[in-house]
TIVO-2410 file (N, C-alpha, C; in nm, 3 decimals):
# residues 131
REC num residu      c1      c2      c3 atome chaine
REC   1      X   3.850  -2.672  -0.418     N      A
REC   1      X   3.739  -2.612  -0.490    CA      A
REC   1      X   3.655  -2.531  -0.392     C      A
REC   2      X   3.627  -2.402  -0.470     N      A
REC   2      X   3.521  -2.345  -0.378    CA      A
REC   2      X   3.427  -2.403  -0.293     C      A
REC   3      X   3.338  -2.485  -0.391     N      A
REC   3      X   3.186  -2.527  -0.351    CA      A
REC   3      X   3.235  -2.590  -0.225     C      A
REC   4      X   3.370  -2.671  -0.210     N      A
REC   4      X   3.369  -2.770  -0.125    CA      A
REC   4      X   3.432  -2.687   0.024     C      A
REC   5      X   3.492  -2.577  -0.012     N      A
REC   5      X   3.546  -2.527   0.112    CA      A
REC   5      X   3.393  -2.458   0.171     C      A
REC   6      X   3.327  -2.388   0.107     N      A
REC   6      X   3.154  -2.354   0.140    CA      A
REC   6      X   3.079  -2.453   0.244     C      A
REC   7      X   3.090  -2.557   0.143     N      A
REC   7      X   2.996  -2.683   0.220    CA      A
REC   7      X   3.074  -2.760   0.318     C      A
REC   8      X   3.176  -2.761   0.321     N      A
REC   8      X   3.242  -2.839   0.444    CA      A
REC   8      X   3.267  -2.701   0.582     C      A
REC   9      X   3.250  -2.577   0.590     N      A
REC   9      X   3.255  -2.514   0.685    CA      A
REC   9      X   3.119  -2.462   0.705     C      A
REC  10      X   3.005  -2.526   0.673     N      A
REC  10      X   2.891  -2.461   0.742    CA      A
REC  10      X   2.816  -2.388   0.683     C      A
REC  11      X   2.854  -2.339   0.532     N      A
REC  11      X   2.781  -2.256   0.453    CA      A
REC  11      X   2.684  -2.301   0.413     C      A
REC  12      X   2.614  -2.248   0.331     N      A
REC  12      X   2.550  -2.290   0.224    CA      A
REC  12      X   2.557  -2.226   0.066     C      A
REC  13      X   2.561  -2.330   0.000     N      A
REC  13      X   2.558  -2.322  -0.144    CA      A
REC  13      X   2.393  -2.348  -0.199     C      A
REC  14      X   2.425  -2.291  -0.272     N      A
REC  14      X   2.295  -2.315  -0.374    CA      A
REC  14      X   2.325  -2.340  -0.518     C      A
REC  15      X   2.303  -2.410  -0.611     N      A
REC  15      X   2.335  -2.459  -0.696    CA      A
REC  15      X   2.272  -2.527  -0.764     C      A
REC  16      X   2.220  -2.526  -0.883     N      A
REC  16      X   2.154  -2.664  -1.029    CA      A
REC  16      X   2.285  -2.722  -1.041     C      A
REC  17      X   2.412  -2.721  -1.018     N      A
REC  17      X   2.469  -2.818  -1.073    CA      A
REC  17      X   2.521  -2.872  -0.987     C      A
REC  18      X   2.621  -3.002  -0.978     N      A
REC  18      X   2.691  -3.074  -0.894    CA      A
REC  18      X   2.840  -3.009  -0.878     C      A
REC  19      X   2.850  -3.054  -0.752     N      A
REC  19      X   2.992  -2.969  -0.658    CA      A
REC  19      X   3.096  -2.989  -0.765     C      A
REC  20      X   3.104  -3.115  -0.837     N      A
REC  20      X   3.238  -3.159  -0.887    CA      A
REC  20      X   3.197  -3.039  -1.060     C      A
REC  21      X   3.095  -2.981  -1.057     N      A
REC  21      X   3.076  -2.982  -1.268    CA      A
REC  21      X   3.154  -2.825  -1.220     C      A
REC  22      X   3.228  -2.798  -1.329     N      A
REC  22      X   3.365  -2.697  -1.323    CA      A
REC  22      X   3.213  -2.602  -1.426     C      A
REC  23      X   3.281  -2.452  -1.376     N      A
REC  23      X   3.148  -2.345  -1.434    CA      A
REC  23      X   3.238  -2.323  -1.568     C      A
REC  24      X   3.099  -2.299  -1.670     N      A
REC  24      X   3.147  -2.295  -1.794    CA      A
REC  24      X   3.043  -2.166  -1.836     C      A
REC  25      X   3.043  -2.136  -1.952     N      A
REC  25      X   2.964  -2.025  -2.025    CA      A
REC  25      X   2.818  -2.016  -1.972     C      A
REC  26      X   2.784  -2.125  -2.051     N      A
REC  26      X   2.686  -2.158  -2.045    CA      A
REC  26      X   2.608  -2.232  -1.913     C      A
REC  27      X   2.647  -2.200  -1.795     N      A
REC  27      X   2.604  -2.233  -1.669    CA      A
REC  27      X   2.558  -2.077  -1.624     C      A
REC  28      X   2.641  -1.971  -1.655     N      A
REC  28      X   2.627  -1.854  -1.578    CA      A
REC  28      X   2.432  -1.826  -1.588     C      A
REC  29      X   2.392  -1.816  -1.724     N      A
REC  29      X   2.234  -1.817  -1.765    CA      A
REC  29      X   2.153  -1.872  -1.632     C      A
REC  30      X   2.151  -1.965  -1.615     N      A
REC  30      X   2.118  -2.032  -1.496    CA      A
REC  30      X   2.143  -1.999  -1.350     C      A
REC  31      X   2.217  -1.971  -1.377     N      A
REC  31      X   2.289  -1.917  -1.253    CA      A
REC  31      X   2.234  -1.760  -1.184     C      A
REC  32      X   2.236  -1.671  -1.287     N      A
REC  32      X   2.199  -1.547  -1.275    CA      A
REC  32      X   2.043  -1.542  -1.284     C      A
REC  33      X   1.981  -1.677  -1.289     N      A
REC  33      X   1.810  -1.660  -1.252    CA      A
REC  33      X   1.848  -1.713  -1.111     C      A
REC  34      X   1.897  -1.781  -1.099     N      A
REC  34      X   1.841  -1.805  -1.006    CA      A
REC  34      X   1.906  -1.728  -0.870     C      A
REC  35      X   1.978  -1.641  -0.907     N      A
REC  35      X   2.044  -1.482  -0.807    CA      A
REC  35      X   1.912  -1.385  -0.843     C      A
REC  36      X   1.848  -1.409  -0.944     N      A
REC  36      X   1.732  -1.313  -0.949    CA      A
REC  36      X   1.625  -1.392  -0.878     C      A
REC  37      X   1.565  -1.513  -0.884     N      A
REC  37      X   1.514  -1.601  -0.799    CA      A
REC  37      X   1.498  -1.576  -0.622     C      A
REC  38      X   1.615  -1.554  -0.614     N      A
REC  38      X   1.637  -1.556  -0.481    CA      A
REC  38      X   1.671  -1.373  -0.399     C      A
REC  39      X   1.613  -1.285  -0.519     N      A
REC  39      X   1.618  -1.148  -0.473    CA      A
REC  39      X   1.532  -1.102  -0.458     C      A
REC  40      X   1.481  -1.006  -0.354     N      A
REC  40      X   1.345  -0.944  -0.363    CA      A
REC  40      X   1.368  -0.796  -0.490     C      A
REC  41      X   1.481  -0.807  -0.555     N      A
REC  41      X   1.453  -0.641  -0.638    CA      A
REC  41      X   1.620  -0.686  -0.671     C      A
REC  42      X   1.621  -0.606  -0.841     N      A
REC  42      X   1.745  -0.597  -0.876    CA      A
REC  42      X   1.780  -0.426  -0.868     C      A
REC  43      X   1.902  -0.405  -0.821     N      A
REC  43      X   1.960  -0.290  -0.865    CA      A
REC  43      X   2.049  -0.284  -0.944     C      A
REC  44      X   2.067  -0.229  -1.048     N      A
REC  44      X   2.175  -0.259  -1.162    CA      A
REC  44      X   2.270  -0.092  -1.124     C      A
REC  45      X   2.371  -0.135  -1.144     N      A
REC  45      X   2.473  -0.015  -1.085    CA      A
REC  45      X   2.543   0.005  -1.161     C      A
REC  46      X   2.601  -0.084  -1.289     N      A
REC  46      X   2.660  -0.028  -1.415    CA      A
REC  46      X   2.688  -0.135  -1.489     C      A
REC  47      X   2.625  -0.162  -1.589     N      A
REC  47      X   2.585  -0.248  -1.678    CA      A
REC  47      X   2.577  -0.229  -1.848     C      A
REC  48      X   2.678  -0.306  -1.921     N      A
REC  48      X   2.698  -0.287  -2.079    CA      A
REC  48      X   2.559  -0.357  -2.109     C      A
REC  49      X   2.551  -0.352  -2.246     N      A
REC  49      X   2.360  -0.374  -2.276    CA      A
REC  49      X   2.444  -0.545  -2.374     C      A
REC  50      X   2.550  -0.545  -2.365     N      A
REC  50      X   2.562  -0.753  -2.377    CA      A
REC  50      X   2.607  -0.766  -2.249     C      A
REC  51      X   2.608  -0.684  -2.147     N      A
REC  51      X   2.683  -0.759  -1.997    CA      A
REC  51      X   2.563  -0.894  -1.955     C      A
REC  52      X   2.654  -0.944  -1.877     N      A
REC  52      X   2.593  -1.105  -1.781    CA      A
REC  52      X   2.488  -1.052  -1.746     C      A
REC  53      X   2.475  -0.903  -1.693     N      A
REC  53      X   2.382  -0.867  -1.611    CA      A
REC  53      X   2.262  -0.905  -1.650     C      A
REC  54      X   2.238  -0.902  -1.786     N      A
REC  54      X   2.085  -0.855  -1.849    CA      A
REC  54      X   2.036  -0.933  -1.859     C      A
REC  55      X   2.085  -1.098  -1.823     N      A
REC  55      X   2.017  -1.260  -1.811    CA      A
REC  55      X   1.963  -1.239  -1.660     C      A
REC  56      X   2.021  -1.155  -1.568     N      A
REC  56      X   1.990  -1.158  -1.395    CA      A
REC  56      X   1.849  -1.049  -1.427     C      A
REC  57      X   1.858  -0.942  -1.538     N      A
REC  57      X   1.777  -0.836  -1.519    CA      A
REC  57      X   1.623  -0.942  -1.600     C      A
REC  58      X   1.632  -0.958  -1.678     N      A
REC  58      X   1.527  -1.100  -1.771    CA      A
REC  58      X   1.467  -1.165  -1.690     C      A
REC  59      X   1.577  -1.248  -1.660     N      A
REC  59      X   1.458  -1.346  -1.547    CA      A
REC  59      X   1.419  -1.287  -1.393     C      A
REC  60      X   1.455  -1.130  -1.370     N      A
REC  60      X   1.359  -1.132  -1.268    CA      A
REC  60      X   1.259  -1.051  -1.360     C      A
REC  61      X   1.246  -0.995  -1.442     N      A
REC  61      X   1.129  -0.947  -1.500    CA      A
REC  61      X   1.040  -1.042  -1.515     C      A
REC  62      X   1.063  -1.166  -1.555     N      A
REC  62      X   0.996  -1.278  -1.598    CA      A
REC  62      X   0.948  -1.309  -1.429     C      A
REC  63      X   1.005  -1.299  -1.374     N      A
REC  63      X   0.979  -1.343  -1.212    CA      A
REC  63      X   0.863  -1.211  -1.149     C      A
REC  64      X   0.845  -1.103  -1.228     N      A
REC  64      X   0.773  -1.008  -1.139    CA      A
REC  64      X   0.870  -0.933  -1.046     C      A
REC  65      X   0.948  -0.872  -1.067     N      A
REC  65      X   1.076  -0.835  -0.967    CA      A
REC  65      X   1.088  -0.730  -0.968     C      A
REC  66      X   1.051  -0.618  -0.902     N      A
REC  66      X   1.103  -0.475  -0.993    CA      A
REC  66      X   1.269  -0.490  -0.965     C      A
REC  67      X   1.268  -0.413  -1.076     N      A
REC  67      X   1.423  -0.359  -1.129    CA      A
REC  67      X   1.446  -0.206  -1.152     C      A
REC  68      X   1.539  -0.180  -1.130     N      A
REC  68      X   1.588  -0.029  -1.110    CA      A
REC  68      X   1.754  -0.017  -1.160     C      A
REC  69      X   1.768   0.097  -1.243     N      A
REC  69      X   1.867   0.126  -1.253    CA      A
REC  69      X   1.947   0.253  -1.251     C      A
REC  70      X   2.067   0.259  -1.170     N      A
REC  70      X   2.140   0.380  -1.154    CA      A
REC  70      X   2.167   0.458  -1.288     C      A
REC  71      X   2.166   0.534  -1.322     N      A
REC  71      X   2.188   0.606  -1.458    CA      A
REC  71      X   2.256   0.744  -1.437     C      A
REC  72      X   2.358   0.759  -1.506     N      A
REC  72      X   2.463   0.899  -1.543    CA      A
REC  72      X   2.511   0.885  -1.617     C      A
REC  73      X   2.603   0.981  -1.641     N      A
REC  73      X   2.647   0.998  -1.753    CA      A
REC  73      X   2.770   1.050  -1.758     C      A
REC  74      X   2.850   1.016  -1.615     N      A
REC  74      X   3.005   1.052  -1.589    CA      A
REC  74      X   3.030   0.912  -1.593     C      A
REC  75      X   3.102   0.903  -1.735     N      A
REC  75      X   3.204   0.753  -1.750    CA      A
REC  75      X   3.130   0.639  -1.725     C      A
REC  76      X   3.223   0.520  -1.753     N      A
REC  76      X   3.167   0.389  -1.742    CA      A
REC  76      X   3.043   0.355  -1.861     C      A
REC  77      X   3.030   0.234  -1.851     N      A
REC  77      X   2.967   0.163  -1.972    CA      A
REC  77      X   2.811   0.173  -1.886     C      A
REC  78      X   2.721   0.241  -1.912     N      A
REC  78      X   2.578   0.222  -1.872    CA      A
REC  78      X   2.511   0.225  -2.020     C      A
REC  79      X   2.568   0.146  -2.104     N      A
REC  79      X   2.485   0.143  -2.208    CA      A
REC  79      X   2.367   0.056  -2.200     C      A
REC  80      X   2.371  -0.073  -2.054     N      A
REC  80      X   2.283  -0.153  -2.098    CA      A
REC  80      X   2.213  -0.082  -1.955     C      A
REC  81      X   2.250  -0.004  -1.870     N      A
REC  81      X   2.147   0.066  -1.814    CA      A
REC  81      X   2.040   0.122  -1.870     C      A
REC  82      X   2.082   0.228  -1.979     N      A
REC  82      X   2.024   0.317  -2.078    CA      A
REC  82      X   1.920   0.240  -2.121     C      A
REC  83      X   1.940   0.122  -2.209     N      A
REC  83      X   1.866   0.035  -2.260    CA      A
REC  83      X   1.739  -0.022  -2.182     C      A
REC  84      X   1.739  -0.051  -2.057     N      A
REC  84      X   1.673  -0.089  -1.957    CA      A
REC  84      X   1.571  -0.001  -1.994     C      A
REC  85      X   1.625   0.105  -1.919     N      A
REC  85      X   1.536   0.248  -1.876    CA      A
REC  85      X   1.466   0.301  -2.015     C      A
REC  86      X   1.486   0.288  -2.115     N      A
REC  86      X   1.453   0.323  -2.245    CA      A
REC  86      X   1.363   0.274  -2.284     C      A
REC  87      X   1.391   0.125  -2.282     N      A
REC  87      X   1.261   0.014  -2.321    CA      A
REC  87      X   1.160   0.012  -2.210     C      A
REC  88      X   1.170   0.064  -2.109     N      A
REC  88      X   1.100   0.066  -2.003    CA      A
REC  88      X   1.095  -0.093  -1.898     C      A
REC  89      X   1.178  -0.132  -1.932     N      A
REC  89      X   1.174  -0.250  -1.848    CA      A
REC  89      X   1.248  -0.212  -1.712     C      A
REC  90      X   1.286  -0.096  -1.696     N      A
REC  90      X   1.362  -0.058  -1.513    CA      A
REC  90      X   1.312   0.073  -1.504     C      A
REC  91      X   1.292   0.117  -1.385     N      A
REC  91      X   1.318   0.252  -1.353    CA      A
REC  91      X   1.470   0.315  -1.326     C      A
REC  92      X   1.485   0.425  -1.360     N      A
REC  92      X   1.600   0.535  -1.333    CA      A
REC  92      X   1.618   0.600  -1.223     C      A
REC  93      X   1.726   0.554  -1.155     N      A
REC  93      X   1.770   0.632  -1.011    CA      A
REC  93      X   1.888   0.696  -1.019     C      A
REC  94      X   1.884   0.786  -0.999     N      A
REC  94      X   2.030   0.884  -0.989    CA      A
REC  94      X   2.068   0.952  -0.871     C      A
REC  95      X   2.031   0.898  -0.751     N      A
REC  95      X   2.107   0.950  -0.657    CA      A
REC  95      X   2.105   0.875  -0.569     C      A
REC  96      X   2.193   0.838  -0.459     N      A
REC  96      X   2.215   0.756  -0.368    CA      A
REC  96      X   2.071   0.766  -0.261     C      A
REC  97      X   2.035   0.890  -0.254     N      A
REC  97      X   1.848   0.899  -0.193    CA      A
REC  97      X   1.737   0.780  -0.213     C      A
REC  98      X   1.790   0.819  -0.419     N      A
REC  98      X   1.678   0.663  -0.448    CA      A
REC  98      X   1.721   0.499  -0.442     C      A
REC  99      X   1.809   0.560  -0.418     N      A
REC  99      X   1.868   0.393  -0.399    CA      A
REC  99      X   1.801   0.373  -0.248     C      A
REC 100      X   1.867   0.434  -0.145     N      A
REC 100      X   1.830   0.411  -0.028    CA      A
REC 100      X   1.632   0.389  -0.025     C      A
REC 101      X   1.601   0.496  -0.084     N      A
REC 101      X   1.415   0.496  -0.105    CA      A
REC 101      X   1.357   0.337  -0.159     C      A
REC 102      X   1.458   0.285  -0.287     N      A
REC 102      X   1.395   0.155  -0.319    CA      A
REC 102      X   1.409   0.070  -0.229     C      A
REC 103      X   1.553   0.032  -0.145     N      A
REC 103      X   1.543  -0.089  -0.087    CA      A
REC 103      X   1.435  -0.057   0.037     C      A
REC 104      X   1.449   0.071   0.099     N      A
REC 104      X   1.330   0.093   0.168    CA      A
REC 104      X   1.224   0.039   0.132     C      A
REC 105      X   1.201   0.062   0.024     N      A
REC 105      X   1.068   0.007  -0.022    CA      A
REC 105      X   1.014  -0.123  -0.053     C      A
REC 106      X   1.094  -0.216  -0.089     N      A
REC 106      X   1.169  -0.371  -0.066    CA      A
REC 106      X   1.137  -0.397   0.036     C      A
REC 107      X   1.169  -0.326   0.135     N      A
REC 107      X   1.196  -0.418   0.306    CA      A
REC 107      X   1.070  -0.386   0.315     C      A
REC 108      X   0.981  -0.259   0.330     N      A
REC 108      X   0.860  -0.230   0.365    CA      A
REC 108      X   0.728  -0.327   0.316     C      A
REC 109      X   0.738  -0.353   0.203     N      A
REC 109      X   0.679  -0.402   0.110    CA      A
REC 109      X   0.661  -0.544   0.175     C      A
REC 110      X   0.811  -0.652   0.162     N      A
REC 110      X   0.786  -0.737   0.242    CA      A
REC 110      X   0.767  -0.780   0.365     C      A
REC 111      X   0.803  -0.676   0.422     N      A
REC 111      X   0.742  -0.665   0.594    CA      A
REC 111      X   0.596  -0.642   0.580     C      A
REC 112      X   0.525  -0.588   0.538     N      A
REC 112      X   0.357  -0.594   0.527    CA      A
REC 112      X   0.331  -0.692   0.470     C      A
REC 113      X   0.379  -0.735   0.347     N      A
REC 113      X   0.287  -0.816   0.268    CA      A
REC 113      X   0.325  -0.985   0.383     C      A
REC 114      X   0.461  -0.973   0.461     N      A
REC 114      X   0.439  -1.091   0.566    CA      A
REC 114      X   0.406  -1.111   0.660     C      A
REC 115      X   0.375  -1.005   0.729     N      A
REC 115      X   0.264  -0.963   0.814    CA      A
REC 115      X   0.136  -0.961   0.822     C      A
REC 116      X   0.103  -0.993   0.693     N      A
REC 116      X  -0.052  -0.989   0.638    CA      A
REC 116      X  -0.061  -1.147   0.603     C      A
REC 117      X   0.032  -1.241   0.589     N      A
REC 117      X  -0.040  -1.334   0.487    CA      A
REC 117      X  -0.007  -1.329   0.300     C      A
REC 118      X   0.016  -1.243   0.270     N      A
REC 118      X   0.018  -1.168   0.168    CA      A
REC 118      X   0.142  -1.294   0.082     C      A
REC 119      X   0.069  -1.290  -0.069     N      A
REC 119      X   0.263  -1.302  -0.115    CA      A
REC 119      X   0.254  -1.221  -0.200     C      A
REC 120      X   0.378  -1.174  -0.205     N      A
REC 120      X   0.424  -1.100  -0.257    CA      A
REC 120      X   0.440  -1.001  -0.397     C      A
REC 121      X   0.394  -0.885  -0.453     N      A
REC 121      X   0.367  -0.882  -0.573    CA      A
REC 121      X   0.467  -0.698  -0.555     C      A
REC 122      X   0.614  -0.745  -0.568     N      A
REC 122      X   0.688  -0.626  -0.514    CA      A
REC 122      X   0.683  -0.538  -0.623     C      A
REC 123      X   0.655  -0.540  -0.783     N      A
REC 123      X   0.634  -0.507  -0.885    CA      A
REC 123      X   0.545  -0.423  -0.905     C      A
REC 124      X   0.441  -0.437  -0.849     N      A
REC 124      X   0.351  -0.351  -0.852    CA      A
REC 124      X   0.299  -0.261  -0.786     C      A
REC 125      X   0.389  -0.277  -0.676     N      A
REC 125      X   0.380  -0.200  -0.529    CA      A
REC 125      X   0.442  -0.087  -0.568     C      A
REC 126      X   0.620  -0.127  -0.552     N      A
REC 126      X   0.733  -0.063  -0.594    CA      A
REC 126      X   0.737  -0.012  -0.710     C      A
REC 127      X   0.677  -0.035  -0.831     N      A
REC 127      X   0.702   0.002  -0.955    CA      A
REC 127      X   0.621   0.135  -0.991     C      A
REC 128      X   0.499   0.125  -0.934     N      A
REC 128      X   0.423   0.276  -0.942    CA      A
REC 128      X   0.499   0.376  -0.881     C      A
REC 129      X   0.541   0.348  -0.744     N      A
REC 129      X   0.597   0.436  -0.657    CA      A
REC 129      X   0.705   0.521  -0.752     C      A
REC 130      X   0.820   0.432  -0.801     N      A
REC 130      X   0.943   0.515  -0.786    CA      A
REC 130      X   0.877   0.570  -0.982     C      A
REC 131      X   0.829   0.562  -1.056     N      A
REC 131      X   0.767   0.679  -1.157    CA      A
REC 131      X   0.720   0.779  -1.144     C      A
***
């Protein structure tokens, strides 16, 4: 089993459930907060609007997280990009510039705000900026 080749060479796992519980449907929900939990910013890169993704994109909204999403319109399913950016729950990046500009802005963000004492409010920093 995965978990166990992880934890017996030094890794670390992170996990709500126990090494032995086999992943089922209904674990992923959980799972994908807590990959948003543990992110300073989501980038969504191509995403159907029922993909897994949109439980990872939820709970970091619910978390204060900005979120961003790549958007075009050569091929591939960005319907649940579209959706994002529509409802206004992400911003729209279309070029590899803004990609590079957000995580910039990520690292910057938490390099001051831990430098200061500060915690963290990357949402509101980042979220004016890239509009």
């Amino acid at each position: 089993m995965l978990a166990n080749v992880i934890s017996d060479g030094n890794g670390c796992l992170i996990s709500e459930y126990g090494l032995n519980e086999d992943a089922a449907q209904y674990t992923y929900i959980r799972r994908d907060a807590l990959v948003a939990a543990l992110s300073d910013g989501i980038l969504v890169i191509e995403c159907g609007a029922k993909s897994g993704t949109m439980h990872t994109v939820e709970a970091a909204l619910n978390m204060k997280k900005p979120v961003v999403c790549y958007y075009t319109d050569r091929g591939g399913d960005y319907s649940g990009n579209k959706k994002l950016i529509d409802e206004g729950k992400a911003n729209a990046l279309s070029s590899p510039e803004d990609i590079l500009k957000f995580t910039d802005q990520i690292r910057q963000s938490k390099y001051n705000a831990l430098s200061h004492g500060k915690q963290l409010d990357l949402y509101a920093e980042i979220g004016s900026e890239l509009q």
